[in-house]
N, C-alpha and C positions, 0 to 999 in steps of 0.2 A: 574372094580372098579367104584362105583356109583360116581358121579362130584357132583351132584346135592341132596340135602335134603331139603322134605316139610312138613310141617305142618299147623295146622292155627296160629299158634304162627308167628314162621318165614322160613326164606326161606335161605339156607348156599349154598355155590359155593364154590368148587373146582375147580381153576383156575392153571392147571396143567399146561399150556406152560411157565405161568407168577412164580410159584410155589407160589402161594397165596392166601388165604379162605376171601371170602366174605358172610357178611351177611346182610340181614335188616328184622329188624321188620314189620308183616305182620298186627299186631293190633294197631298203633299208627299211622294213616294216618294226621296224624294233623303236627308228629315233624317227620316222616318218621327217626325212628331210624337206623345205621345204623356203620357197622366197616368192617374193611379190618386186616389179617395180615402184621406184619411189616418185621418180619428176614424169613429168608427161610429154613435156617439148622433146621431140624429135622417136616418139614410140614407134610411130608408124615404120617409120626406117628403120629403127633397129628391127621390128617384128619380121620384116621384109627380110632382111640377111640375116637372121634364126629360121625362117622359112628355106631361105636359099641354103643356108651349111649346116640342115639338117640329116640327120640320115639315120640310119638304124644301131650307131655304135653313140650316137649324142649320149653325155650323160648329163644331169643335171648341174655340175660345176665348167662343164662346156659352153653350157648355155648362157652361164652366168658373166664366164670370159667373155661371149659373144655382144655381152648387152653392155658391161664393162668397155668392150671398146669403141661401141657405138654412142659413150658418155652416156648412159643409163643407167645410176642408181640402184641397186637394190639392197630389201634388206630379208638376210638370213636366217633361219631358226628351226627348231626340230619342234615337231608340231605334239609332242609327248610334252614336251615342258610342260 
């Protein structure tokens, strides 16, 4: 199973020991955007159809939709705060 998804948009982590998706934005080096999953039940499948409706135009508030419909939590911020 791939951990890891890139593009020049962003960059998503499957952080399988932790059971949690991280992502940031790869084009915004100013606010270094940036989110983590919050709940664990049901990551696996959401990772599964981020994997499957990925592609090279994904950007990171795509992903977020993606994990949002799959009832997964996340939480947002610019990593300059």
């Amino acid at each position: 199973m791939k951990t890891q998804l890139v593009n020049e948009n962003c960059r998503l982590e499957y952080r399988f020991d932790e059971k949690e998706i991280f992502g940031r934005d790869l084009l915004d080096s100013f606010n270094e955007p940036a989110f983590f999953s919050k709940n664990k039940r049901g990551i696996a499948k959401a990772w599964e159809r981020l994997v499957a409706d990925f592609n090279e135009n994904t950007t990171l508030h795509d992903a977020i939709r993606s994990l949002s419909a799959s009832n997964i939590k996340t939480h947002y911020w610019c990593m300059v705060d």
